[in-house]
C-alpha distance (Angstrom), angle and dihedral (degrees) to the residues before:
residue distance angle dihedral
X1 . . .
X2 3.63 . .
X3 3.83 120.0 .
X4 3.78 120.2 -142.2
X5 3.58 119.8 -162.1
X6 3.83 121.9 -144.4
X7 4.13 121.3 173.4
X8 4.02 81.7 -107.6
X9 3.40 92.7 53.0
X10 4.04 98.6 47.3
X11 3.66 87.1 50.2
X12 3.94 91.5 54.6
X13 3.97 94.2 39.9
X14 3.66 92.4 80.5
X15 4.00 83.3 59.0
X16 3.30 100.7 43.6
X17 3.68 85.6 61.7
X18 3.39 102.8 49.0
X19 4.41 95.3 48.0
X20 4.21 83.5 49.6
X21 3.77 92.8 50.7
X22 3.65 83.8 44.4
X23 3.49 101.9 45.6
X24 3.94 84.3 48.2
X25 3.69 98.1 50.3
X26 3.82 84.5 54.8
X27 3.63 98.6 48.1
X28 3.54 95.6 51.6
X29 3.80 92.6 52.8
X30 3.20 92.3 50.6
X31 3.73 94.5 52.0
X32 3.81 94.1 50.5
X33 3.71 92.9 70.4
X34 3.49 97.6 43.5
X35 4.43 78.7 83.5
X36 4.03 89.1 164.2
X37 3.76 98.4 55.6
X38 3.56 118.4 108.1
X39 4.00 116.0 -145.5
X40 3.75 124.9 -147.3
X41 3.61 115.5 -171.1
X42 4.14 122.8 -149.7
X43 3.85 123.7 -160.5
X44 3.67 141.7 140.0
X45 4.19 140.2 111.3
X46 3.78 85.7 -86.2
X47 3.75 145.6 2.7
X48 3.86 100.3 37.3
X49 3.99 91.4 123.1
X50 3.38 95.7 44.2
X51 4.30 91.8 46.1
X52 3.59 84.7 44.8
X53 3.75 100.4 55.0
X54 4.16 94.7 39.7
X55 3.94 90.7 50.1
X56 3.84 89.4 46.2
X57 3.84 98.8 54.5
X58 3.74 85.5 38.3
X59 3.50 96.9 58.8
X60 3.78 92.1 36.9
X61 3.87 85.8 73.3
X62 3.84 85.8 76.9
X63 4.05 108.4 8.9
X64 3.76 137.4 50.1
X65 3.81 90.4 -110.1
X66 4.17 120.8 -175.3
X67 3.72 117.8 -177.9
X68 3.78 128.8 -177.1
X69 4.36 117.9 -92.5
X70 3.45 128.0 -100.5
X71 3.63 117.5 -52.0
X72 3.85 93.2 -11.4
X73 4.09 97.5 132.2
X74 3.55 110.4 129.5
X75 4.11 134.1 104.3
X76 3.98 88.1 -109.0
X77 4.14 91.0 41.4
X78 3.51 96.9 50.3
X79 3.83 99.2 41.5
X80 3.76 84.9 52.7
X81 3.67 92.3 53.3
X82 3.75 98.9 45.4
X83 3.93 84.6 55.9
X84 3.91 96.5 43.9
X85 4.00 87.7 57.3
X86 3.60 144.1 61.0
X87 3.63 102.0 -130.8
X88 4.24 95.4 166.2
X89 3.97 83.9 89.2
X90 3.93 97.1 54.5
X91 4.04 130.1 73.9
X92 3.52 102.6 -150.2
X93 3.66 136.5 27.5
X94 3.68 130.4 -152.8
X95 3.81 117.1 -145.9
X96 4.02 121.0 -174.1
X97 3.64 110.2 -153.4
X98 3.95 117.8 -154.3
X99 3.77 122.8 176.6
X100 4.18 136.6 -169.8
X101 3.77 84.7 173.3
X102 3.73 156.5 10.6
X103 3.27 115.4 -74.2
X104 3.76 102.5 34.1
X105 3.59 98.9 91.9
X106 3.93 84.2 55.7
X107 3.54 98.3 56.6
X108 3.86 88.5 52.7
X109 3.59 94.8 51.7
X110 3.56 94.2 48.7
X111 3.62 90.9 57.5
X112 3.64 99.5 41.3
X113 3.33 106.9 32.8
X114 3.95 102.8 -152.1
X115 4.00 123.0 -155.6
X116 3.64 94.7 -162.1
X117 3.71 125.7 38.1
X118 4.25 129.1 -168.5
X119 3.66 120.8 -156.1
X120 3.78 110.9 -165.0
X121 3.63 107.5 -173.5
X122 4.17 135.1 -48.7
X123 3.77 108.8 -131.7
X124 3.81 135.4 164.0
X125 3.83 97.6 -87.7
X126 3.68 118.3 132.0
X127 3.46 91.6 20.6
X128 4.05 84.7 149.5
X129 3.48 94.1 62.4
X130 4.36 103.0 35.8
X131 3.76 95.5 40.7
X132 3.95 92.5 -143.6
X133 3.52 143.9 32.2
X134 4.25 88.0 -118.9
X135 4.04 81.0 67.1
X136 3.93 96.8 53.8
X137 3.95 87.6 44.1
X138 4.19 87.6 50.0
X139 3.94 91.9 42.2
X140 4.00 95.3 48.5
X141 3.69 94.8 39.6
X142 3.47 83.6 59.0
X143 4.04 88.9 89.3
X144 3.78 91.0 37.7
X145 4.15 86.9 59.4
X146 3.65 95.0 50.4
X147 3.74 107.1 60.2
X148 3.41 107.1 99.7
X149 4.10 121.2 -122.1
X150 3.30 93.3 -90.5
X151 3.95 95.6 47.9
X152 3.95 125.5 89.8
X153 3.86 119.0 -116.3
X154 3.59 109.8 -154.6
X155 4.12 120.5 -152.8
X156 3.76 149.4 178.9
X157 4.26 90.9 -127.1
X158 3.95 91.6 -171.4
X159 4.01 90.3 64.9
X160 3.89 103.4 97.3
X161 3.92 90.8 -148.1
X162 3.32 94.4 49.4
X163 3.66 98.4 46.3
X164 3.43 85.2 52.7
X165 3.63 98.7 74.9
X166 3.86 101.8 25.5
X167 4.13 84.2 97.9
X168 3.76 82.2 71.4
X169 3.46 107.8 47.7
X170 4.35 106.6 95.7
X171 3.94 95.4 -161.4
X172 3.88 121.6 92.9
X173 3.79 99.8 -74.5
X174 4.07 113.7 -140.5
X175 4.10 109.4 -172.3
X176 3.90 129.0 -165.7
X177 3.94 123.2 -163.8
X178 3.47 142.2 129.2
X179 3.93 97.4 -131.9
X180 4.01 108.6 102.4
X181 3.68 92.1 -156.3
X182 3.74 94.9 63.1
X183 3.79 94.8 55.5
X184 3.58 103.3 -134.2
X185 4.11 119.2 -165.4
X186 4.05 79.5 -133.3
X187 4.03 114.0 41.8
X188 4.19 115.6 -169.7
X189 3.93 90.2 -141.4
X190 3.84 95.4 -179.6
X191 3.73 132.9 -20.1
X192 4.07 114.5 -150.0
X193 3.84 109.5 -167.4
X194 3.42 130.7 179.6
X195 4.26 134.4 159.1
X196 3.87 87.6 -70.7
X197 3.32 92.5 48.0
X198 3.80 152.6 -116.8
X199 3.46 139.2 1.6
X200 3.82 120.3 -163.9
X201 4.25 129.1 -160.4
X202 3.33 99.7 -176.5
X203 4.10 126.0 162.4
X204 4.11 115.6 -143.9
X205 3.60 112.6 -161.8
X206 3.98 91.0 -29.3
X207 3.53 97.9 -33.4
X208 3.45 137.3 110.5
X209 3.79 123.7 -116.9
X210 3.93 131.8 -178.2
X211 3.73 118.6 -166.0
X212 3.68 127.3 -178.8
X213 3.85 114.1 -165.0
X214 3.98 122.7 171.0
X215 3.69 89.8 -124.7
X216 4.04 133.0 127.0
X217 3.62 117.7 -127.3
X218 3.50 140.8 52.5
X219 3.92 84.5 -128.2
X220 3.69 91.5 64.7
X221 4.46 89.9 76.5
X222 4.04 86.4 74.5
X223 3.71 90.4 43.2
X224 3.98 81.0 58.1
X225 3.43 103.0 38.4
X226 3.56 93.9 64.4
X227 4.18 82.5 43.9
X228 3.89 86.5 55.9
X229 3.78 99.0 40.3
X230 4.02 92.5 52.8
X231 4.37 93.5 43.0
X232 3.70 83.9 58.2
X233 4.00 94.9 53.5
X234 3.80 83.1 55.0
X235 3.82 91.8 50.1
X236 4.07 105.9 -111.0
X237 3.47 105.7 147.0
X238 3.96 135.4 -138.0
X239 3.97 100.1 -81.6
X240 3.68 83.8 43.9
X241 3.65 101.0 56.8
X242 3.90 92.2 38.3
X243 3.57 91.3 55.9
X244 3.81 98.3 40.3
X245 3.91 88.3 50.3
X246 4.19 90.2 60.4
X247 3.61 95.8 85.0
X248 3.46 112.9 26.7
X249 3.33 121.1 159.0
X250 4.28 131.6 -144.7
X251 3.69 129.2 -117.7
X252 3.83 108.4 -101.8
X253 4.35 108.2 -89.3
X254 3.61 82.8 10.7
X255 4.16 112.6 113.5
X256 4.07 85.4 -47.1
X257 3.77 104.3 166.7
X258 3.65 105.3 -158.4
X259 4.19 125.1 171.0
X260 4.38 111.5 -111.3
X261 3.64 106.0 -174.1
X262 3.63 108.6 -72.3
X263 3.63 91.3 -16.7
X264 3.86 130.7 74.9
X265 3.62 121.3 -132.4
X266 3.91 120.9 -165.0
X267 4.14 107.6 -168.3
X268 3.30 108.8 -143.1
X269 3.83 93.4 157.5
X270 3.80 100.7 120.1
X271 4.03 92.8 94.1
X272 3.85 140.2 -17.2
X273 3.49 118.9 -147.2
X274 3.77 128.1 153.1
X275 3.92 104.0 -89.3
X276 4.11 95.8 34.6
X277 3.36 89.1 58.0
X278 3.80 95.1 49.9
X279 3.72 87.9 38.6
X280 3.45 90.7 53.7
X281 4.35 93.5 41.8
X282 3.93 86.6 57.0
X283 4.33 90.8 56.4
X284 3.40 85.4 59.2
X285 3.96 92.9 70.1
X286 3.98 91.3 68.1
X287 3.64 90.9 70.3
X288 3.75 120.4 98.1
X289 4.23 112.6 -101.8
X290 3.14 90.8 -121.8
X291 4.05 85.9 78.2
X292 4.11 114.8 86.4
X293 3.84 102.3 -130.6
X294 3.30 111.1 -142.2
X295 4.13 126.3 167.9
X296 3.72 123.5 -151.4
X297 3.90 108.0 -155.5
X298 3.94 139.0 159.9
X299 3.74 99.6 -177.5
X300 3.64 151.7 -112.5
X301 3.61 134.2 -55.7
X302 3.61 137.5 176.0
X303 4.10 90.7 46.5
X304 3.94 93.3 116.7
X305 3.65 110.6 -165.3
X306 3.52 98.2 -11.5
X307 3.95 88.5 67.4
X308 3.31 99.9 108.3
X309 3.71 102.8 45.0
X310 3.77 96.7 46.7
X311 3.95 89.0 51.7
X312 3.87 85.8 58.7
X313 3.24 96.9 45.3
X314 4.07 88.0 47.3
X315 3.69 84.1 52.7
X316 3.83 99.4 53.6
X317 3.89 94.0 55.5
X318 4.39 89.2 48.7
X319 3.39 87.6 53.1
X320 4.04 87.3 59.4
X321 3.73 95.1 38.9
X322 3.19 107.8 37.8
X323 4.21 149.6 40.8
X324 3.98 103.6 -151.9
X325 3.69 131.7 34.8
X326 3.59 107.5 -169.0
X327 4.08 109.5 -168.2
X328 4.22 116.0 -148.0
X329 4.16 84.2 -172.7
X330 3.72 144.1 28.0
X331 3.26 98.7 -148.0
X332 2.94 121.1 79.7
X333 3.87 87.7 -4.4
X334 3.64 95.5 68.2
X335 3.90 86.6 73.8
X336 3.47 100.4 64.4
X337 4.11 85.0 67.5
X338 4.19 83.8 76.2
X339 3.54 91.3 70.4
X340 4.16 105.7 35.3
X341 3.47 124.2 94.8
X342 3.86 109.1 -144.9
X343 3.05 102.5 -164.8
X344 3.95 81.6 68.6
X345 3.62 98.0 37.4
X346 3.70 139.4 19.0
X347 3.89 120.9 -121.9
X348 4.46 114.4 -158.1
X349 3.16 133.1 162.3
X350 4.09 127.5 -120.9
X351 3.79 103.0 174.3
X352 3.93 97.1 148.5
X353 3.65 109.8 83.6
X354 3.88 88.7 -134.6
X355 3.57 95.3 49.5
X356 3.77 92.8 51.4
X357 3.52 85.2 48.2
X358 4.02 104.4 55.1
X359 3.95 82.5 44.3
X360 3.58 89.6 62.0
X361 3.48 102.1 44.1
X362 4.23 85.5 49.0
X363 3.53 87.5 50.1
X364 4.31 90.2 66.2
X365 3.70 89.0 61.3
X366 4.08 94.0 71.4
X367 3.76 132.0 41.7
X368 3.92 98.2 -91.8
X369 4.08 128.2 157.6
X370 3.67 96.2 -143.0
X371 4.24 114.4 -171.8
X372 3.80 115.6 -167.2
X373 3.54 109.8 -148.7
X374 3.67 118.4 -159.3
X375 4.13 124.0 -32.6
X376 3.63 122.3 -8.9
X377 3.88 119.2 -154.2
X378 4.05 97.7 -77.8
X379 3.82 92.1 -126.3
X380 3.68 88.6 54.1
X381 3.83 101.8 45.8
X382 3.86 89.4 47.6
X383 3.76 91.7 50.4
X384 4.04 84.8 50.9
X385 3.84 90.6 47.3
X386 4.09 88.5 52.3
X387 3.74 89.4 49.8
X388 3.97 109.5 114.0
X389 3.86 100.1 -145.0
X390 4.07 94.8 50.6
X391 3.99 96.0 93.1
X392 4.08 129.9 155.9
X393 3.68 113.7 -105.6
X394 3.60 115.5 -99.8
């Protein structure tokens, strides 16, 4: 999130300023009368939308659950929200938890004052902007520090820089992960997935669980596991979470498998980052062969010096997954070529918006698996969105 300053804009700083610390000040009044509320806290390199919008519809089977919209995860975003809403007639509120520095994560805590915090995973992302992977760890952990003794801290145990700092957190720690060794409260036993979705095994404190979720990707079992871990602080039981877990429903551009003509397309264009995208590549391998695979990608940013490396190692796994790579950009697209084997998969390039856009509507004439990976041009993803044949599966 790069900040340009103009003259205009370093005259209005000073005022930007003072309305956030205002807005903030207000919001956090507000929120300490509101002494019923329950606060969930969201943050992590990746997944936080997606954890935030399975726990809220889980939870909504037996509480009046609001979380915050969209991408709105900032100090200034969620202070606006808390004051747009009536939250005195909800149990449980939801709070997403971005950061492009230290500090931020503080400031949100402060003013929210969560009981139970989730931790998805610490990654190299934003790299640019924190310098070093020791800043990520300090910025997340932010959440993790805040829950009070009595709270639950919720975490993905098999990430090595989060299980670096867990030792330090002082609130009941819950962990997720599907590596015996590290003795997680939540194991992933065995995920089953097929084109209706996932199957979890999963033992809880010794016991065995099986979840079914209509969800694409193996990934998606820590995504629940932190879902499961944090329904259980609130007291749904077993039955409760099996049942609530049957029709789940994905974020919007988040793993959204929809039907295009003869083709499938699964919109994964919220966000790139290095493991999504692999993630994502290794879904495409439940799909019959006779499906052309073919990714649609511009890039990734925000990966500082390890930019180049992670787009090789992004291109090794499409090269396994997939049989077109179809670049919207050359930079930093371009990079991914390091990686790909061609003579396994086909790189173009469809930089003109109305290129792109005839090669997508060509592509609903065949049987083609067709993964969107990060943005689209706007004009193009809006015409695709009008289109008439692109529907959800039912």
């Amino acid at each position: 999130r790069p900040i340009i300053f103009t003259a205009t804009s370093i005259f209005l700083l000073p005022i930007f300023f003072v309305l956030r610390n205002y807005y903030i000040k207000k919001a956090t009044r507000k929120m300490r009368t509101l002494n019923n509320l329950k606060v969930v806290g969201i943050t992590g390199s990746f997944g936080k939308t997606t954890v935030k919008v399975f726990l809220s519809q889980i939870l909504a089977k037996k509480f009046k659950v609001i979380h915050t919209p969209k991408n709105i995860n900032t100090e200034l975003g969620i202070a606006k929200f808390i004051l747009q809403n009536d939250l005195s007639t909800y149990d449980i509120f939801i709070a997403e938890m971005g950061a492009y520095g230290r500090g931020e994560i503080e400031v949100m805590t402060k003013m929210t004052k969560p009981t139970v915090g989730i931790l998805t995973t610490i990654i190299e992302q934003h790299l640019a902007l924190f310098k070093k992977i020791e800043n990520i760890q300090l910025a997340k952990f932010e959440l993790l520090y805040s829950i009070p003794e009595q709270g639950t801290s919720i975490a993905n145990i098999d990430n090595k820089y989060i299980k670096e700092f867990l030792p330090n957190v002082k609130s009941k720690i819950q962990t997720f992960g599907s590596a015996e060794t590290n003795n997680p409260t939540c194991l992933i036993k065995e995920v089953i997935e097929n084109e209706k979705g996932i199957i979890i095994n999963f033992e809880i404190n010794k016991e065995n669980w099986q979840i079914s979720a209509p969800l694409l990707g193996k990934h998606q079992a820590y995504n629940l596991a932190s879902c499961v871990l944090a329904a259980i602080s609130f007291g749904m039981s077993k039955d409760e979470l099996i049942e609530a877990c049957k029709t789940l429903k994905v974020p919007e551009r988040t793993m959204r498998l929809m039907k295009y003509g003869s083709s499938i397309l699964i919109d994964d264009s919220y966000n790139a980052n290095p493991e999504g995208f692999i993630a994502a590549l290794k879904s495409l391998d439940v799909f019959d062969k006779s499906y052309k695979k073919i990714i649609i990608a511009r890039g990734m940013f925000e990966l500082g010096d390890q930019t180049i490396q992670k787009h090789k190692e992004v291109g090794e796994e499409i090269s396994k997954h997939s049989d077109k790579l179809i670049l919207t950009t050359q930079k930093p697209g371009q990079l991914f070529e390091a990686g790909v084997d061609t003579n396994k998969t086909s790189i173009y390039y469809k930089i003109d918006s109305d290129e792109l856009l005839k090669y997508l509507i060509k592509l609903k004439e065949s049987k083609n698996v067709i993964l969107l990976e990060h943005r689209l041009p706007e004009d193009v993803y809006e015409a695709l969105l009008e289109d008439k044949e692109l529907k959800d599966f039912q």
